[in-house]
Biotite code that builds the C-alpha atoms (Angstrom):
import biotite.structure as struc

atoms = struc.array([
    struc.Atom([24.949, -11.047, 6.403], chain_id="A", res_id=1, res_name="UNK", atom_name="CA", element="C"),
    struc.Atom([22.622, -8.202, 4.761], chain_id="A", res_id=2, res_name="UNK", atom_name="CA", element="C"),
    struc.Atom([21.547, -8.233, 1.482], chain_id="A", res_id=3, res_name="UNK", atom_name="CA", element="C"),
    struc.Atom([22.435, -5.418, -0.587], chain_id="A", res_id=4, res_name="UNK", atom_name="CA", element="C"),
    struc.Atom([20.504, -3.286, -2.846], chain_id="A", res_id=5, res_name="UNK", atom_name="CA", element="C"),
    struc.Atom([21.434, -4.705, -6.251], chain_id="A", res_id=6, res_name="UNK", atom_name="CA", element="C"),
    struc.Atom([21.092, -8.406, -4.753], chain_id="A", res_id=7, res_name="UNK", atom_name="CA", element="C"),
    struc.Atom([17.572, -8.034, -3.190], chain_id="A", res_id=8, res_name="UNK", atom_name="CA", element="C"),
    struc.Atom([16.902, -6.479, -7.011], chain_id="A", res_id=9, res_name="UNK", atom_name="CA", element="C"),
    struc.Atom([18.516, -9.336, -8.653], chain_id="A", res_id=10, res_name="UNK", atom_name="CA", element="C"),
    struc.Atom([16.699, -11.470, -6.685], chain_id="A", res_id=11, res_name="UNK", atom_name="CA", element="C"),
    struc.Atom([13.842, -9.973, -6.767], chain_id="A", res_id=12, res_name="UNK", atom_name="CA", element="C"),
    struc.Atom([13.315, -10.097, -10.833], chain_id="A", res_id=13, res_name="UNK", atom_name="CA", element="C"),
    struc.Atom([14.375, -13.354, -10.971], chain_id="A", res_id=14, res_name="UNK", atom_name="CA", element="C"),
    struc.Atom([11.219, -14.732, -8.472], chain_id="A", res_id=15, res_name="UNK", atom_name="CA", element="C"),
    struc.Atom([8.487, -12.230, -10.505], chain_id="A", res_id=16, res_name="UNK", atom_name="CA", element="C"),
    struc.Atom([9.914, -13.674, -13.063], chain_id="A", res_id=17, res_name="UNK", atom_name="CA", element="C"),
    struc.Atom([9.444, -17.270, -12.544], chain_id="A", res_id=18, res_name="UNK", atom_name="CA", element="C"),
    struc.Atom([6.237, -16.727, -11.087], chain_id="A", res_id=19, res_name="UNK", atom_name="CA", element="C"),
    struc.Atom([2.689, -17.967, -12.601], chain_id="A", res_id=20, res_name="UNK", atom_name="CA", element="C"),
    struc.Atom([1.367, -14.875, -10.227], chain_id="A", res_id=21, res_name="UNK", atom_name="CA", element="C"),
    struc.Atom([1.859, -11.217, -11.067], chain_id="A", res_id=22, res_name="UNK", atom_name="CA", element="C"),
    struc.Atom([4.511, -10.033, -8.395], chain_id="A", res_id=23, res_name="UNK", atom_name="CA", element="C"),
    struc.Atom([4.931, -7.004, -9.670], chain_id="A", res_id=24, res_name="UNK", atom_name="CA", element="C"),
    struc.Atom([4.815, -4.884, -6.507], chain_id="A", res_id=25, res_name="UNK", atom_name="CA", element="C"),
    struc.Atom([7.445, -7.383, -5.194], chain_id="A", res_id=26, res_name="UNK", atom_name="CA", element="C"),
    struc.Atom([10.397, -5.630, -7.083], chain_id="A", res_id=27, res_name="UNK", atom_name="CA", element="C"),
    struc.Atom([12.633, -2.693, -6.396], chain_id="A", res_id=28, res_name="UNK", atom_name="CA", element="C"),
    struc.Atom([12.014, -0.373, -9.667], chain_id="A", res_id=29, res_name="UNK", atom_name="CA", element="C"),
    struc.Atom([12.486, 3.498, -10.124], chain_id="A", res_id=30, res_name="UNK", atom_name="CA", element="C"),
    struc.Atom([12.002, 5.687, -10.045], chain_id="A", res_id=31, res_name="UNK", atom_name="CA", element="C"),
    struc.Atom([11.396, 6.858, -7.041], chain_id="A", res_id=32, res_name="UNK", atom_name="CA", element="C"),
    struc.Atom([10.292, 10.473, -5.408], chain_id="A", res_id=33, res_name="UNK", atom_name="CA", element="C"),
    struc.Atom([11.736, 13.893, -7.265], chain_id="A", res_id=34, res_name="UNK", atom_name="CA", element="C"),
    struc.Atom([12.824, 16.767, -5.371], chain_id="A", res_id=35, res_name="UNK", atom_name="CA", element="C"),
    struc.Atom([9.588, 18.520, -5.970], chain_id="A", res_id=36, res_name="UNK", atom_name="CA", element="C"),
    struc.Atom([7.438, 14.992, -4.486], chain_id="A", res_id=37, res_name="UNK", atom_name="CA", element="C"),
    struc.Atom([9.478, 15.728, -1.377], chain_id="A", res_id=38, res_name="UNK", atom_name="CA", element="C"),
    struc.Atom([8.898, 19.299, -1.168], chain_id="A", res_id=39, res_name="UNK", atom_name="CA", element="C"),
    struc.Atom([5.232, 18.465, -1.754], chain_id="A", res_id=40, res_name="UNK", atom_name="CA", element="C"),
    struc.Atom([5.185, 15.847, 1.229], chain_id="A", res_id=41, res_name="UNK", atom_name="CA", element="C"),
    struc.Atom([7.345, 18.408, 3.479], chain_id="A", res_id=42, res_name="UNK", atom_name="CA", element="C"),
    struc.Atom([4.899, 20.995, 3.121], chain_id="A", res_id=43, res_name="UNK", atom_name="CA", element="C"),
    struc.Atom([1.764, 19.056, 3.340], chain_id="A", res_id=44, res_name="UNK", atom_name="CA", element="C"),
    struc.Atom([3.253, 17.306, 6.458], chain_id="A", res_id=45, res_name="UNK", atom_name="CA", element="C"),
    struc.Atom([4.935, 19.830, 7.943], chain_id="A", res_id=46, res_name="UNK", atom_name="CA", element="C"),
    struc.Atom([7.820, 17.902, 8.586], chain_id="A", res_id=47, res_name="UNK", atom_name="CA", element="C"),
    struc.Atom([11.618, 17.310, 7.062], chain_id="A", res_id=48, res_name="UNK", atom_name="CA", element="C"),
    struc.Atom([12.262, 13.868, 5.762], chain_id="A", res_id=49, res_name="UNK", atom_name="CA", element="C"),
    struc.Atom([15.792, 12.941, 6.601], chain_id="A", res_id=50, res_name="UNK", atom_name="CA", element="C"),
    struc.Atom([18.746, 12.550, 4.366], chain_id="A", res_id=51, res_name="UNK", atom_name="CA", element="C"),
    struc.Atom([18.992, 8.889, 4.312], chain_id="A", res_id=52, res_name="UNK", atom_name="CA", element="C"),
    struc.Atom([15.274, 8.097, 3.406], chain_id="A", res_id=53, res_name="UNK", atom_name="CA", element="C"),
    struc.Atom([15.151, 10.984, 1.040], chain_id="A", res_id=54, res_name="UNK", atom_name="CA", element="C"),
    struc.Atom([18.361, 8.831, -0.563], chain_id="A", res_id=55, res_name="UNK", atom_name="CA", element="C"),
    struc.Atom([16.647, 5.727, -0.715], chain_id="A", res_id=56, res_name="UNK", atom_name="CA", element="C"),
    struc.Atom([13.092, 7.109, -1.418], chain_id="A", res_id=57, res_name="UNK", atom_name="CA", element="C"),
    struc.Atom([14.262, 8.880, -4.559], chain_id="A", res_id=58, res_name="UNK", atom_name="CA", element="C"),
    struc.Atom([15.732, 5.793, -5.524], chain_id="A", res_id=59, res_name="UNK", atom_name="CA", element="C"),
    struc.Atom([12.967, 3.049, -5.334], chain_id="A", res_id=60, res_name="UNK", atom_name="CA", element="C"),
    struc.Atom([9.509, 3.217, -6.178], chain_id="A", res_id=61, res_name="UNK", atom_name="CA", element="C"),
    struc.Atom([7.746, 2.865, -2.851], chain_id="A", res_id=62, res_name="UNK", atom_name="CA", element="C"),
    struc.Atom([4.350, 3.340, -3.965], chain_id="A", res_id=63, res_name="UNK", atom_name="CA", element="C"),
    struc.Atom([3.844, 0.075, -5.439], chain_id="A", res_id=64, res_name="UNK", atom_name="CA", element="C"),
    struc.Atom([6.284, -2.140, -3.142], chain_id="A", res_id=65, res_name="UNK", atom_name="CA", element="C"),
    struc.Atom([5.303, -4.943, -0.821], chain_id="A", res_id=66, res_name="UNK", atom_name="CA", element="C"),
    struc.Atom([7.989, -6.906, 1.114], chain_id="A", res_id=67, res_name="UNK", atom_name="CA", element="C"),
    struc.Atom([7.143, -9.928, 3.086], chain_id="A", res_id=68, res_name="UNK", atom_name="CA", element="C"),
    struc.Atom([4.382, -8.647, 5.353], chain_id="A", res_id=69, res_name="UNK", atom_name="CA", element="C"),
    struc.Atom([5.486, -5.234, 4.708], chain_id="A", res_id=70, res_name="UNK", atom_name="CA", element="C"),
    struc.Atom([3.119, -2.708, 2.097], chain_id="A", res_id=71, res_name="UNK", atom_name="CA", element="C"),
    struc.Atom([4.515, 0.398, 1.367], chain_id="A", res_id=72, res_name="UNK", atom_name="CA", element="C"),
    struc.Atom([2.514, 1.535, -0.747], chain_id="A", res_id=73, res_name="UNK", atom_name="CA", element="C"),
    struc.Atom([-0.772, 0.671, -2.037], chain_id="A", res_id=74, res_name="UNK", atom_name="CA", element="C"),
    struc.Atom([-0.461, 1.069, -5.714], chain_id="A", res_id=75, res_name="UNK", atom_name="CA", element="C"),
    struc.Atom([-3.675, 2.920, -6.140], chain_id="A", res_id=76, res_name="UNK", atom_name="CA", element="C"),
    struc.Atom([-1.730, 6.379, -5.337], chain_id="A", res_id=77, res_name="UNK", atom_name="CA", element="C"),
    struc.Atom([1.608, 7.862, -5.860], chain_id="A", res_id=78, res_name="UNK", atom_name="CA", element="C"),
    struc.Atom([4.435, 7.146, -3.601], chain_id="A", res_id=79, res_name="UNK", atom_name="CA", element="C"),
    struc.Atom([3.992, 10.741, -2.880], chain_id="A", res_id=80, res_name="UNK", atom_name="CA", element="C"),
    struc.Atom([0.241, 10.827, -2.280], chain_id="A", res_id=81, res_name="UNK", atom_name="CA", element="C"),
    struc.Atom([0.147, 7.751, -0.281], chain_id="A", res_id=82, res_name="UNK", atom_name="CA", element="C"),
    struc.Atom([2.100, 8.903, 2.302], chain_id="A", res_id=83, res_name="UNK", atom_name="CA", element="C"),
    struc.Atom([0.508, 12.113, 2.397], chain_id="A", res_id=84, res_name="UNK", atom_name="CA", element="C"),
    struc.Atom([-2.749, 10.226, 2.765], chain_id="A", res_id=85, res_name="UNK", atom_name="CA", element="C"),
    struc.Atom([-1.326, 7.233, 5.201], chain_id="A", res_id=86, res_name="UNK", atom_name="CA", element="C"),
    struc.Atom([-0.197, 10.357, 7.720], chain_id="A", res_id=87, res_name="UNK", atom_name="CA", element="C"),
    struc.Atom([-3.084, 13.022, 7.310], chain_id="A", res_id=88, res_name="UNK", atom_name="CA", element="C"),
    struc.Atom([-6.478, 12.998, 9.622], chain_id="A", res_id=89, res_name="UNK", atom_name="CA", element="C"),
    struc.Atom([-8.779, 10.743, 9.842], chain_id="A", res_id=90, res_name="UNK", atom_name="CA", element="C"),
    struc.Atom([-6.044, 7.943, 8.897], chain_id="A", res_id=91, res_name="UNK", atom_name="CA", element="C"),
    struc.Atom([-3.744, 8.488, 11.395], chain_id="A", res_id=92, res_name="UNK", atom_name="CA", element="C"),
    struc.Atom([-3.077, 5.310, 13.128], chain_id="A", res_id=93, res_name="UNK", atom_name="CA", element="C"),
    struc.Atom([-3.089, 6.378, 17.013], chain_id="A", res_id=94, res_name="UNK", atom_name="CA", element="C"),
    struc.Atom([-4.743, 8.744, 19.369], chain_id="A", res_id=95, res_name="UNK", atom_name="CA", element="C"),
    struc.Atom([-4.903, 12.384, 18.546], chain_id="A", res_id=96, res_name="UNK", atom_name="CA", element="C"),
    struc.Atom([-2.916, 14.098, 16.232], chain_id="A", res_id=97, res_name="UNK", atom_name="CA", element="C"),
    struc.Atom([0.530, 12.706, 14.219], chain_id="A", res_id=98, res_name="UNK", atom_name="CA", element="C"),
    struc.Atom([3.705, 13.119, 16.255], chain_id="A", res_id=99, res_name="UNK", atom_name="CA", element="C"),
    struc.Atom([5.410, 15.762, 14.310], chain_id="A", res_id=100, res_name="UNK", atom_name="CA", element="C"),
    struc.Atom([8.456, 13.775, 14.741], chain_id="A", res_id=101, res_name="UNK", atom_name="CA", element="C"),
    struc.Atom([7.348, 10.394, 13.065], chain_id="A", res_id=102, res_name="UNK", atom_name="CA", element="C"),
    struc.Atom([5.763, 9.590, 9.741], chain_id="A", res_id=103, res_name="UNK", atom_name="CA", element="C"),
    struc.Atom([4.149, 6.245, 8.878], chain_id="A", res_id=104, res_name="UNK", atom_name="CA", element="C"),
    struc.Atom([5.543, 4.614, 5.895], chain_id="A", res_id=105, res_name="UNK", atom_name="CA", element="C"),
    struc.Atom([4.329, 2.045, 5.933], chain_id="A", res_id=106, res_name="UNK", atom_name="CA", element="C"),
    struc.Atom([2.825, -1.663, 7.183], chain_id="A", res_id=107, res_name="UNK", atom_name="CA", element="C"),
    struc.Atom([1.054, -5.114, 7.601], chain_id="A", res_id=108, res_name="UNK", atom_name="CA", element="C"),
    struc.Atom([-0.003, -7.822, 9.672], chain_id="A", res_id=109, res_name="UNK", atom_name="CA", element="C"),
    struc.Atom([0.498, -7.228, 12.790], chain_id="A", res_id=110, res_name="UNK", atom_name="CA", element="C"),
    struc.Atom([3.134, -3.876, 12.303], chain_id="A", res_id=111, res_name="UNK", atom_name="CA", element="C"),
    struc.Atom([3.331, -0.069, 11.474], chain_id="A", res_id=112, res_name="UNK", atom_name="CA", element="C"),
    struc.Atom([5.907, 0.794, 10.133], chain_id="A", res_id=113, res_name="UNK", atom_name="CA", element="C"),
    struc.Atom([7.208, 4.334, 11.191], chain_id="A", res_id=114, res_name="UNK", atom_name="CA", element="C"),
    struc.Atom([10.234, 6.912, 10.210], chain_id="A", res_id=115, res_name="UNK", atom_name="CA", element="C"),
    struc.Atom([11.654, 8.813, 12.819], chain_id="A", res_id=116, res_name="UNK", atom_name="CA", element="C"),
    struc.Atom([12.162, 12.842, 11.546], chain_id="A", res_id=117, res_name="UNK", atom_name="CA", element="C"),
    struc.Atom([15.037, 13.440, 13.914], chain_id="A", res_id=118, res_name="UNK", atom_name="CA", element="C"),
    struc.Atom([17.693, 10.865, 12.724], chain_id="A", res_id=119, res_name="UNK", atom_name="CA", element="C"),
    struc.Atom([16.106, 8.400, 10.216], chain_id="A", res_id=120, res_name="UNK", atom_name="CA", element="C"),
    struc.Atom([15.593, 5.477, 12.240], chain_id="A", res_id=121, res_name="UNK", atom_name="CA", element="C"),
    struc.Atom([12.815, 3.092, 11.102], chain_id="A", res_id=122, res_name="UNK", atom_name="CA", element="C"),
    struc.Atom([10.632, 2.055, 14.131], chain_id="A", res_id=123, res_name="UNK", atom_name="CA", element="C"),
    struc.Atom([7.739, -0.304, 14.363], chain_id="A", res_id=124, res_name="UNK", atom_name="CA", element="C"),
    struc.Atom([4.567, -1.409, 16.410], chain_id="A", res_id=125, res_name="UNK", atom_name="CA", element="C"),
    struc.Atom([2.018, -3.488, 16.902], chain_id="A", res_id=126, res_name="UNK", atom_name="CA", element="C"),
    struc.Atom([-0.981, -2.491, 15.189], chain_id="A", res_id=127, res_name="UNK", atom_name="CA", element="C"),
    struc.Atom([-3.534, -3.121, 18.097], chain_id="A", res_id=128, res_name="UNK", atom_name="CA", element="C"),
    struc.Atom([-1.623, -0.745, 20.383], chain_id="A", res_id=129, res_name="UNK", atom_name="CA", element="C"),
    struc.Atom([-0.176, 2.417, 20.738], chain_id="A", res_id=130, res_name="UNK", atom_name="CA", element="C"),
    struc.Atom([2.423, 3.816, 18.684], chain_id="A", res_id=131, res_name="UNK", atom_name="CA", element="C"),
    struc.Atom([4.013, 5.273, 22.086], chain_id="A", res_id=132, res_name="UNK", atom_name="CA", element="C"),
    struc.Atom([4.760, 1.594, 22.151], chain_id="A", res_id=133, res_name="UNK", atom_name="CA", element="C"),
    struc.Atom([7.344, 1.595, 18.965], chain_id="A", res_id=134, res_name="UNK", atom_name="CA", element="C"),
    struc.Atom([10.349, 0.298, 18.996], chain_id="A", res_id=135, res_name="UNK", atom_name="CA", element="C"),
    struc.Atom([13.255, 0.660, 16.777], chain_id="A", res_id=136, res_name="UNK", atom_name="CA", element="C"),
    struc.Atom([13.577, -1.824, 14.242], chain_id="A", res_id=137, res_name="UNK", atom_name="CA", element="C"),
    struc.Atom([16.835, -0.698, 12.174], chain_id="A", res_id=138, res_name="UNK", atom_name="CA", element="C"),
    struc.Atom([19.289, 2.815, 12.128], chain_id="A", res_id=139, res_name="UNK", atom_name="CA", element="C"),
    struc.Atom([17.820, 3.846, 8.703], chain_id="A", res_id=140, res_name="UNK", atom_name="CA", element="C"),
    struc.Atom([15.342, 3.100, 5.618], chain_id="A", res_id=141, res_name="UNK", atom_name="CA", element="C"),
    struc.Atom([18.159, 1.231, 3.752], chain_id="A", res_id=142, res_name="UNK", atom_name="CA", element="C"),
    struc.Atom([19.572, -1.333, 6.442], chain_id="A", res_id=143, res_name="UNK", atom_name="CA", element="C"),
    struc.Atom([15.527, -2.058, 6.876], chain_id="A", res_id=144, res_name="UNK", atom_name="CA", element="C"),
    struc.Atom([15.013, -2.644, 3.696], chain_id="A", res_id=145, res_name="UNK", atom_name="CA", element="C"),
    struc.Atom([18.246, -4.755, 3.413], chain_id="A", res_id=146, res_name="UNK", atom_name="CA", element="C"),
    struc.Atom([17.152, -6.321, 6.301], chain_id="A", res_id=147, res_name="UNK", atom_name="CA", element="C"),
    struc.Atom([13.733, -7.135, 5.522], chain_id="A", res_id=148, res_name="UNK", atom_name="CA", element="C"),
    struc.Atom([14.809, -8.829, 2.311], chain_id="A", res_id=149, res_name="UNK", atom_name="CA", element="C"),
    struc.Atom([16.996, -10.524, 4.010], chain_id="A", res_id=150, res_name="UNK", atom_name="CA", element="C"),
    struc.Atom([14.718, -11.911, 6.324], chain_id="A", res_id=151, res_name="UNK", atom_name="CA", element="C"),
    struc.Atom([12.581, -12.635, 3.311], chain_id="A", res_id=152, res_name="UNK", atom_name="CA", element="C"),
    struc.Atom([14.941, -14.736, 1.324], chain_id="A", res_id=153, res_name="UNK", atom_name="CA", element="C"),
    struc.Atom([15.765, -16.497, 4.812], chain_id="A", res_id=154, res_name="UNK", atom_name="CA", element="C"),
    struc.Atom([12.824, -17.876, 5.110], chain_id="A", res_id=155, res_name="UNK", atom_name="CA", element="C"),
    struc.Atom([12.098, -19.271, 2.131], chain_id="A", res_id=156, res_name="UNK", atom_name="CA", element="C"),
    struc.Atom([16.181, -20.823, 2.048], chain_id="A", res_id=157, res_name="UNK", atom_name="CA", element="C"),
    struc.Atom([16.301, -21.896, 5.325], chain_id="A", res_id=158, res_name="UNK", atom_name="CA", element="C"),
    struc.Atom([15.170, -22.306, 8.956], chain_id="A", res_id=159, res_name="UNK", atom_name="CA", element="C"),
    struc.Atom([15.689, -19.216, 9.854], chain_id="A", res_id=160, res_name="UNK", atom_name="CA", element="C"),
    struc.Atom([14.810, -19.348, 14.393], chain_id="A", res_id=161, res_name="UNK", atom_name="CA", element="C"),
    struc.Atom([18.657, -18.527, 15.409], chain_id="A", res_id=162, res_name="UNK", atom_name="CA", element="C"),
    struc.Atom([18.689, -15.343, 12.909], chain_id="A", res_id=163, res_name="UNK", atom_name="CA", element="C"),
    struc.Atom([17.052, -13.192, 14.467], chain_id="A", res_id=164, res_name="UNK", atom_name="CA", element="C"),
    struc.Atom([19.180, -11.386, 16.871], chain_id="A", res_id=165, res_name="UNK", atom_name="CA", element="C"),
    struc.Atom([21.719, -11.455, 14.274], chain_id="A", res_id=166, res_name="UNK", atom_name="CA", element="C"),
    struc.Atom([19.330, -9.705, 11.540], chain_id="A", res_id=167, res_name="UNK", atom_name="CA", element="C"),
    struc.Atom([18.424, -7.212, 14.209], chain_id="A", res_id=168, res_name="UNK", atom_name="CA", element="C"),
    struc.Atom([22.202, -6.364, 15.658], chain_id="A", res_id=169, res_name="UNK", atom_name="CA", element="C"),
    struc.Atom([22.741, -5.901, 11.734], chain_id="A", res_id=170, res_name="UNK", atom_name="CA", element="C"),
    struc.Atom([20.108, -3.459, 10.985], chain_id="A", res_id=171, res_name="UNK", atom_name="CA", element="C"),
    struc.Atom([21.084, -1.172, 14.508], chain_id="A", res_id=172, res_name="UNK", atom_name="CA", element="C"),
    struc.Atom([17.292, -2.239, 15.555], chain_id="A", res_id=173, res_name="UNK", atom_name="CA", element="C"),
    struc.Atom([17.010, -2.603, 19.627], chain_id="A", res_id=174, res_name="UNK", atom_name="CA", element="C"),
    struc.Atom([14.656, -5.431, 19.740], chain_id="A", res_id=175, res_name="UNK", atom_name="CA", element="C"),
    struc.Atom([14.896, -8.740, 17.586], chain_id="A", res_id=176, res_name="UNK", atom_name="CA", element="C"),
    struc.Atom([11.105, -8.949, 17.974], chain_id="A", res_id=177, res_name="UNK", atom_name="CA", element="C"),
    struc.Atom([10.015, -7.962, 15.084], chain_id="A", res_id=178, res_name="UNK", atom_name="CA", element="C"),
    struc.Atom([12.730, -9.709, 13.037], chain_id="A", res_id=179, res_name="UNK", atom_name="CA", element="C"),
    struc.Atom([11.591, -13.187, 15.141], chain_id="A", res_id=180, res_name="UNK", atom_name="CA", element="C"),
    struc.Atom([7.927, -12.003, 13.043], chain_id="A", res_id=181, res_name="UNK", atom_name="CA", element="C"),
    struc.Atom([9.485, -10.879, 9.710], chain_id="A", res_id=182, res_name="UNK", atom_name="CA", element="C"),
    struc.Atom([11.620, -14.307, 9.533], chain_id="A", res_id=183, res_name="UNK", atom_name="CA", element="C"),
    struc.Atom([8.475, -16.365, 10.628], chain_id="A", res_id=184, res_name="UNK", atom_name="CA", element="C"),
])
């Protein structure tokens, strides 16, 4: 059911490039983070990005990618200097300090978008509340990303209202809600 990487690229280039609009930020270039933008994050952060986003991140260009409602960057910094910046006081998204365990990587209307430290999971919440209210959303960065391509191209192939569940049981995310959002 999930889109892979290479097919969500494909696809990808193929709508910038038909486009009267410049959609750059809607395609999956490289490259992504080195091994010394990851050391730089880890120390600023204090944390340890896991395996499976380190995979991915080093892979795509983050910085200047936007997917559906989903920014992940804002293309004015770095990859590596927006998330230093997205997870650093004063623009930490909750109350009090950042959970050591979770970095933001990323968001829109009406989610943040968080990684979990521990294992890698990618977890999500409503912007007007707390991020003690997150939920996860898929096992890992790549099955989200998969995912949320896939949602993307659903939409604009089909009526998507019965996917949902699917999309979500897919990614390993434990509630279809923000799929339901992501294939409105």
């Amino acid at each position: 059911m999930l889109l892979n990487l290479e097919d969500i690229r494909r696809r990808l280039d193929v709508l910038a490039a038909h486009s009267e609009f410049d959609l750059q930020d809607l395609r999956l270039r490289g490259p992504g983070l080195r091994s010394s933008d990851f050391d730089r994050i880890e120390e600023v952060l204090r944390c340890k990005l896991p395996a499976s986003y380190r995979e991915i991140a080093s892979a795509v260009n983050f910085g200047y990618f936007t997917l559906g409602s989903v920014q992940f960057g804002s293309g004015r910094y770095s990859q590596a200097d927006a998330l230093i910046a997205h997870n650093s006081p004063p623009l930490w998204w909750g109350d009090g300090e950042r959970p050591a365990n979770f970095i933001s990587i990323g968001g829109g209307d009406p989610y943040v978008i968080l990684l979990r430290l521990s294992n890698g999971s990618i977890l999500a919440f409503d912007s007007d509340l707390s991020w003690k209210t997150a939920s996860v959303v898929a096992s890992d960065i790549a099955l989200f990303l998969r995912g949320l391509a896939t949602a993307y191209f659903l939409r604009k192939e089909k009526p998507a209202s019965s996917s949902a569940e699917a999309l979500n049981r897919a990614v390993g995310g434990e509630s279809s809600e923000f799929w339901q959002i992501a294939l409105s």
